[in-house]
N, C-alpha and C positions, 0 to 999 in steps of 0.2 A: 679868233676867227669865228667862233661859234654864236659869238654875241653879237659882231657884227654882220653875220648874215641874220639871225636871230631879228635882228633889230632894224633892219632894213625890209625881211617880210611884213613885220609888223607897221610899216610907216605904209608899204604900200598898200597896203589890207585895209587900216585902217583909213587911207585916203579913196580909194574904191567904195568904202564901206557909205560913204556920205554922199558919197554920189549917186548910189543904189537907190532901185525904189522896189517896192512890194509885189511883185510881180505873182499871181496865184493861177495854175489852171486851170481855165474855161473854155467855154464856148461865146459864140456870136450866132444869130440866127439872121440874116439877112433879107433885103425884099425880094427876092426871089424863094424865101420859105427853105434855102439850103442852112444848113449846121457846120459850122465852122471850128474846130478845134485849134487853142490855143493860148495866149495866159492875158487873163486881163489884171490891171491895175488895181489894187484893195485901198480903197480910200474910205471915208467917211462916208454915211449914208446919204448926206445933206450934199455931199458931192459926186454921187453917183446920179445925180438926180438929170441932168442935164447934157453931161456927157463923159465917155468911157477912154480909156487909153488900152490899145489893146497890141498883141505883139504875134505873131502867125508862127507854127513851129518851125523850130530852125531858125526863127529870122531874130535879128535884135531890136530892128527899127520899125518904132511905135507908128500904128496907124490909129486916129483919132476919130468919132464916130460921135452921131449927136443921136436923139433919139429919132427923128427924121429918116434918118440913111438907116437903120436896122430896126429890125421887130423885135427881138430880144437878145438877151446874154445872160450868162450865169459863170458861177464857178464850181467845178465839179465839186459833187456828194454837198453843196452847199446853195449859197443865197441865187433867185433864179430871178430877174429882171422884164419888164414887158413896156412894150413902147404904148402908153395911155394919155387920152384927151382928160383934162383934169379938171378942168374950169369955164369959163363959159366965153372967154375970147378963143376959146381951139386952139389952145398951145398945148403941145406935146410932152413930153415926160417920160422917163424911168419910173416906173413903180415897180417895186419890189410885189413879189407875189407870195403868198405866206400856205397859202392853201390853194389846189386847182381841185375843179369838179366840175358838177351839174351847177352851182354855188360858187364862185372863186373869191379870196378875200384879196384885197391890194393894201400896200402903203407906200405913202410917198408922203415923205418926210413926216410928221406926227399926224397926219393924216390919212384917215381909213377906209374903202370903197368896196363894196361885194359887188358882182357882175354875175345877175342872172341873163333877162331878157335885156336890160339897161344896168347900163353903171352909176348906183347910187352912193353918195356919199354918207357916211356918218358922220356924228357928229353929236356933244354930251351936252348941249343947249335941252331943256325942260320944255316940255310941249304939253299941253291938256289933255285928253282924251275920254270921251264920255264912257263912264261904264254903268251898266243901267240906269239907275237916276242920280248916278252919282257923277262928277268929274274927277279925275285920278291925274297927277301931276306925274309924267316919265320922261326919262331922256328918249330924243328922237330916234337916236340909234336903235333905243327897246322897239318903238315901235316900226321902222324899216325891216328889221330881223323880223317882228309878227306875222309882218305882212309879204314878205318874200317865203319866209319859212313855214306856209301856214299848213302844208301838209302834214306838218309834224307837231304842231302846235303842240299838239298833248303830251308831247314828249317828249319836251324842252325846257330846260329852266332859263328863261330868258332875264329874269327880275335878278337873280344872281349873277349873269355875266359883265364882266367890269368892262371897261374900254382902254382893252391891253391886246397883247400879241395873244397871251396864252388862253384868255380868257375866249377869245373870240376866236381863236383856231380849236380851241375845245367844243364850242356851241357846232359851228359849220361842221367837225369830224362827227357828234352826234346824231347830225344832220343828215349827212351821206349813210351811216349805219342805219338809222331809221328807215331812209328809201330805199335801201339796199344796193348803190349805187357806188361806183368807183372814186376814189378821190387822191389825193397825193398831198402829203404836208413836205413843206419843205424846211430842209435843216435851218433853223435861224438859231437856235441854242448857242451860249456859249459856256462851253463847264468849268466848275470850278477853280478846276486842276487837271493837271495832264502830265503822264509820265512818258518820257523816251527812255530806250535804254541804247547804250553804245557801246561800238567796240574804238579803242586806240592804242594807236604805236607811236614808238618814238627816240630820243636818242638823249642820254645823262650824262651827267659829267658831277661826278663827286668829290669835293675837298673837305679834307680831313686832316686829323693833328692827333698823333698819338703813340703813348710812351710804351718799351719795350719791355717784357714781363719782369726779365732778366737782370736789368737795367741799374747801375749803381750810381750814373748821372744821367745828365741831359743828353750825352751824344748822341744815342741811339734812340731818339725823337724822331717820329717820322713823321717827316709835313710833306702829302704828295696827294697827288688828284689821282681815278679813273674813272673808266668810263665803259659805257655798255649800248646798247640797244633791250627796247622792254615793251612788252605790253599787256594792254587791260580790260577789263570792262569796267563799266561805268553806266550809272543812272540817273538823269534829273526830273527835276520834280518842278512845275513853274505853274503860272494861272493866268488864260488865256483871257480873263476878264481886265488885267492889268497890261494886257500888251504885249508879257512871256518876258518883260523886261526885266525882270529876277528869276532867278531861278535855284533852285536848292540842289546840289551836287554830293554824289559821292562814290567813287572808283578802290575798284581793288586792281594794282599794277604791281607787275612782277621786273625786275631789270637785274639783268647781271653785268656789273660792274667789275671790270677785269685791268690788271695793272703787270706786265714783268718788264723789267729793264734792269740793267747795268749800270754803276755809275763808278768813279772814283773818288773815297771820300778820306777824311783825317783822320786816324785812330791813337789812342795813346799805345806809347813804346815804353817797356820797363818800369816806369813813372809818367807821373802827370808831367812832369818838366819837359819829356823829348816825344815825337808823333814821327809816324810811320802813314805812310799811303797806301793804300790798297782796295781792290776791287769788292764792290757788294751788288749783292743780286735780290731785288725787291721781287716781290711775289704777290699779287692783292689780290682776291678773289672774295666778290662780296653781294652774292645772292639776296635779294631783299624781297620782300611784299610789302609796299606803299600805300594806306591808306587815306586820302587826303580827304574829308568833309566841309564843306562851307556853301557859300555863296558866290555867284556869281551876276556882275548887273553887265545889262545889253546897253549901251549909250545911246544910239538911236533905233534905227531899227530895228527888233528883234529878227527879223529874216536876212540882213545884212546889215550888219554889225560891228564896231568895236565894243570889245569885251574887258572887264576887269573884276579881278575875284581875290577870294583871299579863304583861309579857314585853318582850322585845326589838321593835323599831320601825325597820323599813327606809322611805325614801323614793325617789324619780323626780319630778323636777319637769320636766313637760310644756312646752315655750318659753313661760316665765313670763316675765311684767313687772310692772314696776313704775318709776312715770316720776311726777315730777312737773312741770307746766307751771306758771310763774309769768307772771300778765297784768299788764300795767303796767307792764311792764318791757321792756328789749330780747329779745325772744327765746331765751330757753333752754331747754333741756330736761333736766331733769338727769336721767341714767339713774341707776340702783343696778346695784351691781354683784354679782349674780345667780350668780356661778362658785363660789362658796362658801357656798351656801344651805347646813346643814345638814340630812345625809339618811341618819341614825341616830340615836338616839333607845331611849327606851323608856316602857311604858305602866302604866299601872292604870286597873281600871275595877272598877265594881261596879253587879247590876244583878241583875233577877227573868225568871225562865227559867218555861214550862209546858209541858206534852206532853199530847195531845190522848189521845183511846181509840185511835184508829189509830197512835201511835207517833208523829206528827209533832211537835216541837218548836218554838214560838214562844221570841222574847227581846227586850230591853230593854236595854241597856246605856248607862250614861252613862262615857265615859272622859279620861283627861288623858293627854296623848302631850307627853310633855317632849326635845326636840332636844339630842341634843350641839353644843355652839356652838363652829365653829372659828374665831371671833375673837368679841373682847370687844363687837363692833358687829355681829355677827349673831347674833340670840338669835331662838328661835320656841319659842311654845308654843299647844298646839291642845286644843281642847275638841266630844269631838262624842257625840251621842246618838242612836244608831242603834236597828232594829228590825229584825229578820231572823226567818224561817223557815224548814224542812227541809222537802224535797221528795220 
């Protein structure tokens, strides 16, 4: 029962998951100069350029917007949008905005424009420029930046500035500090690396194989499952320069697995030749700490998602037992012997991941944790399907 609902969330999830698009928090600025709160579409820059897909809170259904119909958009604490005349037929545009001021830098698409009085474009074409009796060969860009920024002339390294994001939001921030003037750079970064931490819970199920301390044959072999409810923390590690579509995993999770029932089973009588029936009462209790390490990759897109992973499997087993009592009989107890539980291991799982507009992370996973067994009578293998969140 457990695999197939297991396996049935996982089909739906992952058919959701492709249907999904990237949905981030933002805003809209409209022609009426109101602010609009609500999550616009993260696409490529070269498609942001023309028009937006945007979604109002609470609502599901996309309303579509060209550069025409609104004055700007952004996404919170991120990239900020402005509706610009870019070329000399008067066609309209997204430009991203990289810096605002007295000075504002724009780009749309590998192309780069400041807007003081007018909106000039740059551009790395070589131009002459007389310097005293000399002529000096520079890019035009150098000399737009001279000539827009000449209150500060002196105290600009212009000849060093390359024709980049950082380069040129470094020049104009110099710029603003010299004048002593208010300015605003906007987040375009993307870092390295980035950590979530999480918490999850979830439900196990353990099968196991293993022989009785006491034991002078095979009968008292116990092959039986249990099962528990558990949970953990957990931390991944992924690089938002790749898309988040890997990511590095690893949880410490607690489950207690618990087993009592009754059964009726064969015992020998007198000798091996004649058997007797009688009732035994299993007993399992089997505390662990789970530490599973690996990888996980995102298939499409990393904010909705199907998932697949896999990694190495550390164990701790908590003063576990495992006893069977047999009634009807003289008194025994047969313990198992517990010293050589296997407590390495490794996993696979696969499961559907989402990320809210705030950046938080829901998941799903179903996984198989298969033990290294160090003898041919202790085998374990665990099945569990967890749910976890980032905080």
């Amino acid at each position: 029962m457990l695999f197939k609902l297991s396996g049935l969330l996982i089909l739906i999830c992952s058919t959701i998951a492709y249907s999904q698009k990237d949905f981030r928090g933002g805003y809209i600025v409209n022609n009426q100069k109101d602010t609009i709160k609500g999550a616009v579409r993260f696409r490529p820059l070269s498609k942001l350029n023309n028009q937006i897909e945007f979604r109002f809170c609470n609502k599901n259904q996309s309303v579509f917007y060209s550069p025409d119909s609104i004055l700007a958009f952004g996404f919170d604490h991120g990239k900020a949008y402005e509706t610009r005349v870019g070329d000399l037929k008067g066609t309209s545009s997204f430009f991203q905005k990289l810096i605002s001021g007295d000075v504002t830098l724009y780009k749309e698409d590998r192309k780069y424009f400041i807007k003081t009085d007018s909106l000039y474009q740059l551009n790395k074409e070589n131009s002459q420029k007389p310097v005293g009796q000399r002529v000096v060969t520079i890019p035009q860009y150098i000399q737009i930046l001279q000539n827009e920024l000449i209150d500060c002339k002196t105290s600009l390294n212009f000849m060093q500035t390359g024709f980049n994001d950082n380069d040129l939001v470094r020049l104009l921030s110099d710029y603003h500090q010299c004048m002593a003037a208010e300015y605003k750079v906007f987040d375009n970064s993307v870092p390295d690396s980035k950590l979530d931490v999480y918490i999850v819970g979830g439900y196990s199920l353990v099968n196991f194989e293993i022989l009785g301390e006491r034991q002078f044959n095979n009968s008292n072999l116990l092959n039986t499952s249990a099962s528990g409810l558990g949970f953990g923390l957990g931390v991944s590690i992924f690089s938002p320069r790749n898309g988040g579509k890997w990511e590095f995993l690893s949880e410490l999770n607690f489950a207690k697995n618990k087993l009592a029932k009754r059964e009726i089973v064969e015992f020998p009588a007198f000798s091996l030749e004649f058997f007797r029936y009688g009732e035994r009462e299993i007993n399992v209790t089997l505390p662990t700490l789970t530490i599973p390490i690996g990888l996980k990759h995102h298939l499409n897109n990393p904010r909705s998602s199907f998932d697949i992973g896999g990694g190495l499997l550390f164990k701790v087993y908590v003063n576990p037992e495992i006893y069977t009592i047999e009634n009807n009989t003289p008194a025994t107890k047969y313990e198992y012997n517990l010293k050589n539980l296997p407590n390495t291991g490794l996993w696979v799982g696969a499961g559907y991941s989402t990320m809210s507009y705030k950046g938080n992370r829901t998941f799903i996973d179903l996984r198989l944790n298969r033990d290294f067994t160090k003898s041919n009578t202790q085998k374990m293998i665990s099945y569990s399907l967890l749910i976890g969140t980032t905080f």
